[in-house]
N, C-alpha and C positions, 0 to 999 in steps of 0.2 A: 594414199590418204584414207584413214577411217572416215564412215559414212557419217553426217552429224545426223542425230535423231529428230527426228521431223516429230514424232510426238509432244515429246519435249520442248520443242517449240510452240508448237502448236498452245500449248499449255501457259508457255510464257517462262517454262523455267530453265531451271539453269543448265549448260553443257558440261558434261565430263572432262573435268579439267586436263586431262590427260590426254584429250582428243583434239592434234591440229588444227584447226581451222584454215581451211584454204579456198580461197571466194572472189569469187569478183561481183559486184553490187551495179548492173549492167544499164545504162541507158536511163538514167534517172537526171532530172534536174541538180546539177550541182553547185550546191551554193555556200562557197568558203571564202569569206569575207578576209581572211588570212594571207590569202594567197591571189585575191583578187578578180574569182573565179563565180561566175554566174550562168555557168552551160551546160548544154547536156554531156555529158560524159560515161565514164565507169571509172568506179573505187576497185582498187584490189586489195585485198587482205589475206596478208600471209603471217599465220600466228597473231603474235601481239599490235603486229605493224603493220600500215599503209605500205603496199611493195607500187614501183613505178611499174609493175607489167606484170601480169595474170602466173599463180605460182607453176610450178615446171608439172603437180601432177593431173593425167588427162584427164581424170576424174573430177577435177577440183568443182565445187559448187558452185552456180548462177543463181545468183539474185534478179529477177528482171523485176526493174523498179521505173520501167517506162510510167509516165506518169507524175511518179514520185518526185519529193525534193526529198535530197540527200546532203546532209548536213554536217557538220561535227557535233560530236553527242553534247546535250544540252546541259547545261551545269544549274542547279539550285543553290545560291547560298546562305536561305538563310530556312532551315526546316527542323518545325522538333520529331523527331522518332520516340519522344517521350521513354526507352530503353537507357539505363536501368529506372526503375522504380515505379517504372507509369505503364505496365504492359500491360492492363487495361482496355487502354485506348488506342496504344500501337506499339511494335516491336520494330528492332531494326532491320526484323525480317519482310513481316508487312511496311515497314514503312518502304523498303529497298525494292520490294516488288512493286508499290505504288509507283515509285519512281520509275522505274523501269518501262511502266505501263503508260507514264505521262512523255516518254522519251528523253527522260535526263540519265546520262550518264554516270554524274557527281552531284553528289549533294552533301551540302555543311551546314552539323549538325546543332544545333543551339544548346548549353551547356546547365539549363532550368531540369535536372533531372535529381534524380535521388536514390544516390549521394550527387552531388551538384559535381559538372566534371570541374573540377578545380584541381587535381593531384592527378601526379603523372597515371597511378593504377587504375583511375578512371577513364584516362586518354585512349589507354593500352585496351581494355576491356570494350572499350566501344568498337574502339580499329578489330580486333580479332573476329568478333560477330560480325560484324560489317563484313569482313571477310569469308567470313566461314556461310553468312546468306548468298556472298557472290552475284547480286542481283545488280550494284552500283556500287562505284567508289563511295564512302563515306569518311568526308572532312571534317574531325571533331574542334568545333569551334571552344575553347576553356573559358571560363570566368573571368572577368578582369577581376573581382575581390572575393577574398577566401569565403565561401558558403552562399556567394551573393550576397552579403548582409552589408554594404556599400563601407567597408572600414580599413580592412586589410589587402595588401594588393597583393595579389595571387605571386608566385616562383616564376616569374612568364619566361624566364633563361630554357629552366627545366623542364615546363609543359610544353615550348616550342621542339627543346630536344626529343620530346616523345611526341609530336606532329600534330600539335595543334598551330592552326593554321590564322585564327583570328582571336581575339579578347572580345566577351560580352558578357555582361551581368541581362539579358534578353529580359522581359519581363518587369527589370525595374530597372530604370536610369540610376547612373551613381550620380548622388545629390550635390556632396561634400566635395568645396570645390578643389580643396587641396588632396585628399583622396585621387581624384579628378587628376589635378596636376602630375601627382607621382606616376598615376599610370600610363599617364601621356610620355611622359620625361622617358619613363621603362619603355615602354615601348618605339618610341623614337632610336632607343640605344642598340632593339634588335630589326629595326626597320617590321617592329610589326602592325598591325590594321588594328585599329578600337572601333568594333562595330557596337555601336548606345541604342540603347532603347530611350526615347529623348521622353521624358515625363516627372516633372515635379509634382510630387504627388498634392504637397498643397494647393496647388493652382486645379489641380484634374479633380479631387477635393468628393471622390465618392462618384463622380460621375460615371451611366453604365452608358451613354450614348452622344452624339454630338450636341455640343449647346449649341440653341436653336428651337424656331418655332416649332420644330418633332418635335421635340423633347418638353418644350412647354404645354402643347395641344394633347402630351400624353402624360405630362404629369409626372415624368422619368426626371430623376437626376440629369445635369445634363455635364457634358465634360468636356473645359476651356482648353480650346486652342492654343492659347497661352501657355500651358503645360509644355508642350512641346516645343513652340517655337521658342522659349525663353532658354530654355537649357540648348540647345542647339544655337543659339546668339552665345551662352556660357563656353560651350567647348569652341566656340570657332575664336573665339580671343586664346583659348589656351595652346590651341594649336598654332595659332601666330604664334605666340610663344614658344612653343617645343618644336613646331615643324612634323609634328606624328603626324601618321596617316590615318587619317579620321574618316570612318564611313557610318552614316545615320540608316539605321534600321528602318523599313515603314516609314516614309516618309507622306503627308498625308494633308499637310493643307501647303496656301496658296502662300503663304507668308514663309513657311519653310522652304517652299522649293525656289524661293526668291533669296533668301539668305545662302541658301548653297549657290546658286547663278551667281552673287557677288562674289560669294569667297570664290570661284573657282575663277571668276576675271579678276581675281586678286592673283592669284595663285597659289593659293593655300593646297595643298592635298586632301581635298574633303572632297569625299564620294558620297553618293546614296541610290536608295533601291527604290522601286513600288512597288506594289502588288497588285494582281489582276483588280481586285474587290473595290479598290479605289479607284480605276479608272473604267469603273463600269457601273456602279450603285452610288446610289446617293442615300442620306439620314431619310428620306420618303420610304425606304425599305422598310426600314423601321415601325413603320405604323402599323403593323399586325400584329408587333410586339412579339415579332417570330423570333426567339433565342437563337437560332441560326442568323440572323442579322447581328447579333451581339459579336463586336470585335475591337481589338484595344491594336492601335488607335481604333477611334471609332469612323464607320461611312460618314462622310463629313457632308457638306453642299454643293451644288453644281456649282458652282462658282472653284470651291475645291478642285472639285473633278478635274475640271476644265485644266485647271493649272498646273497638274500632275501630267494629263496628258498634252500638252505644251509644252508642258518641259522633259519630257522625256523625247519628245519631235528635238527639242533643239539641243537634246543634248545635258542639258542641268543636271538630269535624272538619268543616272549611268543605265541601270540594269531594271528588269523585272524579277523578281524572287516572290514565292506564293506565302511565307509566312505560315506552312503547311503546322494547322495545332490542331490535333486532332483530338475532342472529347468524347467521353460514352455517352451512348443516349440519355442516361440514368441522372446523368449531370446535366446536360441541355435540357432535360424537359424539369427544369427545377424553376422555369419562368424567367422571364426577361431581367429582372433584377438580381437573382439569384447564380442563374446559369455561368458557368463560365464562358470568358470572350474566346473568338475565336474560331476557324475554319479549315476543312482539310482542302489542299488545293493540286496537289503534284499532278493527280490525271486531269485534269480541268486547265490547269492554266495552260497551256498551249492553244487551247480552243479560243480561251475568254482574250488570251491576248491577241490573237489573231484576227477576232470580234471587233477591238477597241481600236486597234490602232493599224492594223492590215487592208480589214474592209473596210474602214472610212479612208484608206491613204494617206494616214498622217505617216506612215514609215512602208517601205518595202521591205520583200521578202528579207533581202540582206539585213535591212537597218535591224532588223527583228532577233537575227539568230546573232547579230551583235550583243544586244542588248541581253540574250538568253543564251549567252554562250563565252562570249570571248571577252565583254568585261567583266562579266564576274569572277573568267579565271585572272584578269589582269586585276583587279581589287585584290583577290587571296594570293597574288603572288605565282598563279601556278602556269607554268609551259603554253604559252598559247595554244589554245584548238588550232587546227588545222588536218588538211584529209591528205599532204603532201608527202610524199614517198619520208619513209623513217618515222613518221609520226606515232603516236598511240591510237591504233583501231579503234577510237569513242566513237559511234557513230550513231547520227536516230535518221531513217525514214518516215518521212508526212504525208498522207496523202491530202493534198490540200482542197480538194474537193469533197472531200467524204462528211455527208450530211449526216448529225447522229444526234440523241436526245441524251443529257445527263439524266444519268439513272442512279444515284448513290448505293443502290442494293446491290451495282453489279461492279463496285469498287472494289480494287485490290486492297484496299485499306483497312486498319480494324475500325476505325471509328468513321460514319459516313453524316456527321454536318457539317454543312452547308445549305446555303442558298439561293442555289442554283437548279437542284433538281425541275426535272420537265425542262430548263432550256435546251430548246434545238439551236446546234451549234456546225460548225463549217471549220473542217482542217483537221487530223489528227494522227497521233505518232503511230503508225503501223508496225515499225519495228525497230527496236533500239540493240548496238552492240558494243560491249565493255569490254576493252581490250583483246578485240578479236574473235568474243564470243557472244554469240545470238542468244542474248539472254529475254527475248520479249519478240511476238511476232501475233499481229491481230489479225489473224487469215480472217475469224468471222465478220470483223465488222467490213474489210475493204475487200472488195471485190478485186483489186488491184492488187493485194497482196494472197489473193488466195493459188494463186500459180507458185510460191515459195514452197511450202511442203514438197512437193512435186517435184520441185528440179533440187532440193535436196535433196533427196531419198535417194 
């Protein structure tokens, strides 16, 4: 077996695709919620696949991941890479490396670009570069209506045949309720997901923050809860009707995540996601008027919070996804009402959810890489994670005790807002691997993983 190059690791990039990979990932915490496995063990990987027993050469490379949790590689699904048209603020390459770097494996990509992915050549162009960065899978989410302009319902036969995985107009809820209907109906026909952005724009009506005493005590716009809850009351009648598979983007207040709890002891097919940001900030952020608080939906109230993180404990709220939007500084520093909404989140959310709902003990380690792993691929449809002989090599190591400060300067990202910077935070992906190959390894920051170099070489 070719030697894999320890610098290259080191660095976080990519392995020569040409080069074997044959490893065994030795004495780490393993936690695959799949297979119903919470022990310490060893992973072997040979090539593309999980092998039952360590590969036949004598050479082959040790991972000592004492310490470690070792996991299946974490899935994102809902992130913009802003590629084409918004390189900017971020590429598929930076954004793939970000991922990489947060220990997601997969991530699906939101379709708000430009050209808007709505046609198969835009599907194809995303997958190719996605490929050709090799950093992470990238799942191009399509349009549900041609250009996003909420009228026309996208070819969804034809952009599924070239592998888009979900429907969303992201950015803006389709209004029209018959619009609405068709694409429900369509997609029901190919069993596929309408991931909504739930937001009537005349109820939200200009607002740039939660309505609410912030928002009065500052004099801001403020933007009604009702925006969202209402169209999400809209599509959960249509889906009684069609039976689609219905998943709510950002889900964000307390009335929403009560409407999905019904439908779902109804038995509707209606899924939804959170984001770190919502179960850890509240509209209080806001008060400095810091545009890095600016995000659509908006930080809502503790009373909000509260009920996001309850329902994700019990269940309501399938998945976390970061909503990763990443702007240039050039735009965020354009002031609280100007700025556009929005946060980059890929390296950060493992930390912040680990924060929210680990170290309070609302979920254990397992309920966690559930939620960040194995529903999101069961929402898009794809192969369960799992770390069980045959499977696909996805894999992320955490070091769960590794104490670290968000620094946005020292992000993989192109664009570094947020609202986070200076938090000291607990938990992080040390090394992530995409089908076999160690595409990301943080010898500097874990003292845990700094013995990998080493027994590569």
């Amino acid at each position: 077996m070719q030697p894999v190059s320890g610098a290259a690791l080191e660095l976080g990039g990519q392995c020569d695709s040409t080069t074997v990979m044959v490893f065994t990932i030795k004495g780490g915490r393993v936690v695959d919620p799949a297979n119903g496995c919470d022990a310490v063990g060893d992973v072997h990987v040979d090539g593309e696949r999980v092998a039952d027993r360590p590969g036949g050469a004598t050479e082959a490379a040790v991972i000592d991941a004492a310490g470690l949790i070792v996991c299946p590689g974490l899935i994102d699904m809902h992130v913009h890479l802003r590629e084409p048209g918004g390189e900017h603020k971020e590429t598929i390459e930076t954004g793939t490396q970000a991922a990489a770097a947060g220990g997601f494996a997969t991530v699906a990509c939101m379709p708000n670009t430009s050209p808007v992915m709505d046609s198969v050549e835009t599907i194809q162009l995303v997958r190719q570069r996605a490929k050709e960065a090799g950093y992470a899978t990238v799942l191009p989410i399509a349009a549900i209506t041609v250009g996003r302009g909420g009228r026309d319902v996208v070819d969804m036969a034809s952009l599924c045949d070239a592998g888009a995985v979900a429907f969303s107009d992201d950015g803006d809820g389709v209004e029209d309720d018959d619009v609405m209907l068709e694409a429900f109906r369509l997609a029901a026909q190919l069993d596929a997901v309408i991931i909504q952005h739930c937001e009537y724009k005349a109820l939200s009506a200009g607002g740039v923050m939660h309505a609410g005493e912030v928002a009065d005590r500052l004099g801001l716009p403020g933007l009604d809860p009702r925006s969202e809850e209402a169209m999400i009351e809209r599509d959960i009648r249509l889906v009684r009707e069609t039976g689609a598979r219905y998943h709510i983007a950002h889900v964000s207040t307390a009335k929403a995540v009560e409407l999905v709890r019904r439908a779902k002891a109804e038995g509707l097919p209606v899924t939804t996601e959170v984001c770190p940001h919502h179960l850890l900030l509240t509209h209080e952020a806001c008060a400095n008027r810091d545009p890095n608080t600016k995000m659509h939906p908006p930080l809502r109230s503790a009373a909000d919070v509260e009920a996001c993180l309850t329902g994700l404990a019990d269940g309501s709220i399938d998945c976390i996804a970061t909503d990763h939007a990443p702007h240039a500084a050039e735009e965020k520093s354009r002031g609280f009402l100007k700025a556009p909404p929005g946060i980059v989140g890929l390296e950060t959310s493992l930390a912040l959810a680990i924060e929210a709902v680990v170290a309070s003990g609302r979920l254990s380690w397992a309920d966690l890489i559930q939620r960040m792993c194995h529903r999101p691929a069961e929402i898009l449809g794809l192969p369960s994670p799992s770390l069980g002989a045959g499977q696909r090599a996805d894999i992320t190591l955490i070091d769960p005790e590794l104490q670290w400060e968000i620094d946005p300067a020292g992000m993989h990202s192109r664009s570094r807002n947020m609202p986070f910077a200076g938090w000291r935070v607990t938990g992080k992906a040390v090394a992530t691997v995409v089908g076999g190959q160690l595409v990301y390894l943080d010898a500097a920051q874990s003292s845990r993983a700094c013995g990998l170099i080493s027994r590569l070489n």
